[in-house]
C-alpha positions in Angstrom: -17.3 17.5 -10.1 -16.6 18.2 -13.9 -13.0 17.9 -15.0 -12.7 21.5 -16.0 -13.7 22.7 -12.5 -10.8 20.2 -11.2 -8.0 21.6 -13.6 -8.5 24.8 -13.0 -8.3 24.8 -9.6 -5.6 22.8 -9.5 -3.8 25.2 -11.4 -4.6 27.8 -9.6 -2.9 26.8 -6.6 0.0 25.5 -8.0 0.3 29.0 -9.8 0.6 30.4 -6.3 2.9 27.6 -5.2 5.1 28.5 -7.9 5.1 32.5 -7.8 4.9 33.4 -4.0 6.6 32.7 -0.8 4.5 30.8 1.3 4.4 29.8 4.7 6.4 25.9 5.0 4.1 25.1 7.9 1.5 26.6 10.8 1.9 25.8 14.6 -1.3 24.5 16.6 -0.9 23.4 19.9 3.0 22.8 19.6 2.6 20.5 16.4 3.1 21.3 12.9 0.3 21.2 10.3 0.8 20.9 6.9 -1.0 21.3 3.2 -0.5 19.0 0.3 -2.5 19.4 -3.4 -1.6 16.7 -5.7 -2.0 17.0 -9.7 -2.4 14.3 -11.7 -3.2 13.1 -15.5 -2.9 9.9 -16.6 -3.4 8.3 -20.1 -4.1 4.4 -19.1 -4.6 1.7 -22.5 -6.7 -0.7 -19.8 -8.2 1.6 -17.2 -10.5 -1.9 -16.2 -7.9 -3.9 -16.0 -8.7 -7.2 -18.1 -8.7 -8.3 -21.6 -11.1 -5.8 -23.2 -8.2 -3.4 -22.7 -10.1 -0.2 -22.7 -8.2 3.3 -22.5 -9.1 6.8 -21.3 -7.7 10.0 -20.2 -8.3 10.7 -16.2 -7.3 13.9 -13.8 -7.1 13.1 -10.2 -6.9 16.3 -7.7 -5.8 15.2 -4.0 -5.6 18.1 -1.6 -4.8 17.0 2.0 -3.6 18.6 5.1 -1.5 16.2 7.5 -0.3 17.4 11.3 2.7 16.2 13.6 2.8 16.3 17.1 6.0 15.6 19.3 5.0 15.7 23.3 7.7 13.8 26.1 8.1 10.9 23.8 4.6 10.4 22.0 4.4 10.9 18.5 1.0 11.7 16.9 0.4 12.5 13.3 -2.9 12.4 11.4 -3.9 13.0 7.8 -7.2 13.7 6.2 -7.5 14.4 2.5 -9.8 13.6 -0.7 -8.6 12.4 -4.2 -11.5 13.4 -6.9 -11.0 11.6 -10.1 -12.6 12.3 -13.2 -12.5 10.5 -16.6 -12.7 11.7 -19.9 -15.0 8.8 -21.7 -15.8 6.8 -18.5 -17.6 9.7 -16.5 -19.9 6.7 -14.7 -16.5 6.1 -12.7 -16.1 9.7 -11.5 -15.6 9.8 -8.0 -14.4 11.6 -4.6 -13.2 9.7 -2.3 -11.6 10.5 1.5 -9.4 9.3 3.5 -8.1 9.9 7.1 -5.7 8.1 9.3 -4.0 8.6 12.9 -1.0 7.4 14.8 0.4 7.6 18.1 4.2 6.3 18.7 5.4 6.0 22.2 9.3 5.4 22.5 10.8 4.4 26.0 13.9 4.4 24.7 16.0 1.3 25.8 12.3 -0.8 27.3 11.0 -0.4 23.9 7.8 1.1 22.4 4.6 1.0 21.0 2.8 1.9 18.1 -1.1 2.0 17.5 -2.5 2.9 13.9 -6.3 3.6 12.6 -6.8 4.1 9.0 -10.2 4.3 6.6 -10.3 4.9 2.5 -12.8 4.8 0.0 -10.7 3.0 -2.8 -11.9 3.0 -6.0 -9.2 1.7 -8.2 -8.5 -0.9 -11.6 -8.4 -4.4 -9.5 -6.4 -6.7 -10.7 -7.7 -9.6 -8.2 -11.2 -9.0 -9.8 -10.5 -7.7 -12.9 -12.5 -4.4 -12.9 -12.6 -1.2 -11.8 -13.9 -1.6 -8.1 -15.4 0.8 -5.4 -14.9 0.0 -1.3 -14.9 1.6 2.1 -11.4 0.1 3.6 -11.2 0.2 7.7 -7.8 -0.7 9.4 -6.2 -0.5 12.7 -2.5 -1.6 13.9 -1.4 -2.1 17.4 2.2 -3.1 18.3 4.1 -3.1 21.6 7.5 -4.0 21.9 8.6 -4.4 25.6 12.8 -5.2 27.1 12.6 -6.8 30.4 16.2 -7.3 30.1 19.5 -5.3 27.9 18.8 -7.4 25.2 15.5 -9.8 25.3 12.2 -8.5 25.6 8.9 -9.8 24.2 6.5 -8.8 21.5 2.4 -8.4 21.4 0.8 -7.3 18.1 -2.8 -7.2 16.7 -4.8 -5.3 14.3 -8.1 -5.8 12.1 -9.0 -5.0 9.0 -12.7 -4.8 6.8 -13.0 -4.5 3.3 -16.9 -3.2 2.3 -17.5 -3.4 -1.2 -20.3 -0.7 -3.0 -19.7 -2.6 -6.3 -22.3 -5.1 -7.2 -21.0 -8.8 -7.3 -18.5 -8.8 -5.0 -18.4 -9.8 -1.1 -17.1 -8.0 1.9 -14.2 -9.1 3.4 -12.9 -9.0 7.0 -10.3 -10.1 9.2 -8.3 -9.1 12.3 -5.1 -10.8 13.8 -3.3 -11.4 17.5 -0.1 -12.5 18.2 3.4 -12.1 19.5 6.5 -13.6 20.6 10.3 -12.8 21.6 12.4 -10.1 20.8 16.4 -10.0 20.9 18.6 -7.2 20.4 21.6 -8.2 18.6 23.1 -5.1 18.1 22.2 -1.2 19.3 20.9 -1.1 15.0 19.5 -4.2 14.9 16.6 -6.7 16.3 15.7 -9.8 15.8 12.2 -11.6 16.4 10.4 -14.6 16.8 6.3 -14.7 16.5 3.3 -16.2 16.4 0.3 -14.7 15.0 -3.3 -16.1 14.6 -5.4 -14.3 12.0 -9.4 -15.6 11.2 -10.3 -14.3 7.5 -14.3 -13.6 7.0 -16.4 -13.4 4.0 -19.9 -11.9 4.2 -22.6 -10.6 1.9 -21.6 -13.5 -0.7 -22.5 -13.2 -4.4 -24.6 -16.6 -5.6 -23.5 -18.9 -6.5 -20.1 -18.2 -4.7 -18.2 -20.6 -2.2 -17.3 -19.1 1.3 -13.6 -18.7 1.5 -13.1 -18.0 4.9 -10.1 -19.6 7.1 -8.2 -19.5 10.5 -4.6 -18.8 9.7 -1.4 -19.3 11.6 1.8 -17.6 11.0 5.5 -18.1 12.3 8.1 -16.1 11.5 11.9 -15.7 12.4 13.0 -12.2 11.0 15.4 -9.7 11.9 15.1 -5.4 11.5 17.0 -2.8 11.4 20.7 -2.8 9.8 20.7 -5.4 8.2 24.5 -4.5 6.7 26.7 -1.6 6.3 24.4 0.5 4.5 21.5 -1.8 4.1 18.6 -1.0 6.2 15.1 -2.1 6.4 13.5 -6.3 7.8 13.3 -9.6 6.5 11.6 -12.3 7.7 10.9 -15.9 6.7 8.6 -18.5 8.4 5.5 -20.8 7.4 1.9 -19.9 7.3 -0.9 -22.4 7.4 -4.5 -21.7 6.3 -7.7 -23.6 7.7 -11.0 -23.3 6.0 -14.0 -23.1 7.5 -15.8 -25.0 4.5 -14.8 -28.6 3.1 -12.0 -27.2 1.0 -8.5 -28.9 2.1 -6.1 -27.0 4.5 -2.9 -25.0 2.7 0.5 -24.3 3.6 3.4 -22.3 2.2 6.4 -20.3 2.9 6.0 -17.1 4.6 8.0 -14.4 3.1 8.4 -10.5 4.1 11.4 -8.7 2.8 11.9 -4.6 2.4 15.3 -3.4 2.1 17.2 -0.4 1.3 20.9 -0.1 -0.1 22.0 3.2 0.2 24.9 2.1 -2.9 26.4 6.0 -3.3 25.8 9.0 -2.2 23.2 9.6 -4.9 21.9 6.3 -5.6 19.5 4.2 -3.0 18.3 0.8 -4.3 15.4 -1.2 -2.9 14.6 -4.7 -3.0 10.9 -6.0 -1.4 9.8 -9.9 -1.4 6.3 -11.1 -0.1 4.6 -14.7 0.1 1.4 -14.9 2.0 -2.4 -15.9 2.0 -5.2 -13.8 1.3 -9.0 -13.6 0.1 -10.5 -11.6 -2.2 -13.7 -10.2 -2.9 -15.0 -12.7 -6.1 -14.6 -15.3 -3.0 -12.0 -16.4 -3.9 -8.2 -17.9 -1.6 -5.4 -16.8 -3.2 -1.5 -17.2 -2.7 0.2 -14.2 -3.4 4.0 -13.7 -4.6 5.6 -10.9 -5.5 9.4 -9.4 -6.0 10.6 -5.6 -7.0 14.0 -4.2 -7.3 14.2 -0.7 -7.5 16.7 2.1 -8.0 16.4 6.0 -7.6 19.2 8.2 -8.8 19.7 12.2 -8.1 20.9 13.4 -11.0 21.0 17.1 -10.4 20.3 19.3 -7.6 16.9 19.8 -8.3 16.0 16.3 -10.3 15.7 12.9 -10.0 14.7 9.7 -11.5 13.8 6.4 -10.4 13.1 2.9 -12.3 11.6 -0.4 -10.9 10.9 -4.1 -12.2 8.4 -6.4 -10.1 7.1 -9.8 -10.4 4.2 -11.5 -9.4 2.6 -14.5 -9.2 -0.8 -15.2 -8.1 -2.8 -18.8 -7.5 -6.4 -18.7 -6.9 -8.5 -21.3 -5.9 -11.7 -22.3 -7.2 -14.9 -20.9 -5.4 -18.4 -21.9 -6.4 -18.9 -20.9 -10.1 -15.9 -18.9 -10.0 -13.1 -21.0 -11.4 -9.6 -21.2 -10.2 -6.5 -19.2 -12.5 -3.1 -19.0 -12.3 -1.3 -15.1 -12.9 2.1 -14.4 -13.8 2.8 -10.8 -14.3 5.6 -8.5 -15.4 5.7 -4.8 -14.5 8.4 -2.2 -15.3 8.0 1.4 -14.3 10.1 4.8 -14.7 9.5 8.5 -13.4 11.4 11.5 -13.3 10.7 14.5 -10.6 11.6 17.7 -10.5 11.9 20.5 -7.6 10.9 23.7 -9.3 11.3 25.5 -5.5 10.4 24.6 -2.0 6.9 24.1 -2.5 6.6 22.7 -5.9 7.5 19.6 -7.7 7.0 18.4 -11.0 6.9 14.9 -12.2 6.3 12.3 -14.7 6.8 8.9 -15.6 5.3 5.5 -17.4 4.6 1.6 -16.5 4.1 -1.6 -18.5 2.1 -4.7 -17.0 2.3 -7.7 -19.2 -0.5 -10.4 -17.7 -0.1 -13.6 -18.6 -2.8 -16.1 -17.6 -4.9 -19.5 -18.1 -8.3 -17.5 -18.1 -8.7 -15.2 -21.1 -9.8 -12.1 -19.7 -6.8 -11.8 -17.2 -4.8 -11.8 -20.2 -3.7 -8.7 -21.1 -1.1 -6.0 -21.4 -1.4 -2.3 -19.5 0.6 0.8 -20.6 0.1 4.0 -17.9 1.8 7.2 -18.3 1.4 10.1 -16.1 2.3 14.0 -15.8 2.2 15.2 -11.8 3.0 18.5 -10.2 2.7 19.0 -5.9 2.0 21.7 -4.3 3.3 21.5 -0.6 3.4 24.4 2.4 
């Protein structure tokens, strides 16, 4: 698909977005379906992501029709949509990728509930584990049932999977699924607190030579609490230990298990977020790497019609030695800001920039990362 064919269109419909009045949503068989096209140009200094530091120009069109279904007290919504991506110098990375994912939420009110999830992407994105630009089919599924035999305590059972197929030569799939569960306390009608176990086996296949095999069995324990956390902060945090085996020589590793995601609504205009995660995970070079990350965030509406948002995260990133791959340490900086604007009911514009400073003991994960963008949304 040639760039040209992709802006045009795209203009187009957001032409008709902007000048006529179009229906907000359809009705099929009592849910609601809704259209979504999504503009984008982007001007990245480092579109690979690594020390060459390579820049181009890219448009990204992402049409995608989503539908919500409310029956007794089951919830489902799916999604199905395509982002097309086309570059200006780098034309070899031109792709289309789809996506699709459904959901079904079943409330029983005060005995609890239960969600289920199935999602697939192509993702072909700048990879900062590995470095590159990077191309793979992504497959997950979430199941979670919460269940009160009493006012207050009930238990927990959760599980999921998730497989990682890499089209991109040199790099290994990756797959993993999880069980587990454990008790549930309501401590107040707005919030719940929890106590869990979970058991998760991480695969490598289709190794690279050369390559060691990272995969584990890892164990997770977690105390963490959800829901109102305080007068007007909403959202979970959990703490706990994980512990990761290897299937290989390589010696076991253990360290603090950390999940935050909160929300402060401060004013009536301003909302504030602050997210914190520690964990385990393996990456497609072959590689077991402990993952830490923190971002504060703030979004302010400054008219009736716009708003604008800012964020600063860090992470930290340890990777272990596999093979003839060596072991590196990241630290990294990011700050982003956007601005978006409401032209009508249908249309929003936006844009915005980020900075990612990489600082690291290998050379070519040393680099810095400029991205700025220009958006507009089409939505009915």
């Amino acid at each position: 698909m040639k760039k040209a064919f992709i802006v045009k269109g795209s203009l187009a419909l957001l032409a008709i977005g902007a000048g006529h009045q179009l229906h907000a949503f359809a009705q099929i068989a009592r849910g609601t379906l809704v259209a979504d096209v999504d503009l984008r140009f982007t001007y990245d200094t480092n579109v690979f992501g690594n020390s060459s530091e390579e820049d181009d120009v890219s448009t990204t069109l992402s049409p995608s029709l989503s539908y919500t279904r409310n029956v007794a007290r089951v919830t489902t919504s799916a999604s199905a949509g395509v982002s097309a991506i086309s570059f200006t110098d780098y034309t070899e990375q031109n792709t289309i990728d789809p996506n699709a994912s459904l959901r079904f939420d079943y409330d029983a009110a005060d005995n609890g509930n239960a969600t289920v999830g199935l999602d697939y992407s192509r993702s072909t994105q700048t990879n900062e584990a590995l470095l590159t630009r990077t191309s793979s089919d992504e497959y997950r599924g979430s199941a979670t049932v919460n269940y009160f035999y009493s006012e207050k305590t009930g238990v927990r059972l959760n599980g999921g999977y998730r497989v990682s197929n890499y089209s991109t030569s040199g790099f290994n799939n990756v797959s993993s699924y999880n069980l587990g569960g454990g008790l549930v306390y309501r401590y107040s009608p707005k919030l719940t607190a929890s106590l869990v176990y979970g058991f998760s086996p991480e695969k490598a296949s289709n190794l690279a030579s050369g390559v060691g095999d990272p995969s584990s069995n890892n164990h997770r324990v977690s105390l963490g609490f959800e829901g109102q956390i305080a007068p007007k902060v909403t959202g979970n945090v959990s703490g706990g230990v994980v512990h990761r085996d290897f299937d290989g020589a390589q010696d076991s590793q253990t360290a603090a298990l950390a999940n935050v995601g909160l929300s402060w609504r401060a004013a009536q205009k301003t909302t504030a977020t602050l997210s914190i995660s520690n964990d385990f995970d393996t990456t497609a070079s072959g590689q077991s790497v402990q993952n830490f990350s923190a971002r504060v965030g703030v979004r302010q509406t400054l008219t009736e019609k716009l708003s604008g948002g800012a964020t600063l995260t860090y992470a930290q990133s340890e990777y272990e030695a596999s093979g003839v791959v060596p072991a590196r340490s990241d630290d990294s900086l990011t700050e982003a800001i956007d601005l978006s604007y409401s032209v009508n009911d249908y249309l929003s514009l936006g844009a915005g920039a980020s900075y990612r400073l990489n600082n690291s003991d290998s050379a070519t994960a040393d680099y810095g990362r400029l991205s700025l963008f220009l958006s507009a949304s089409l939505n009915f």
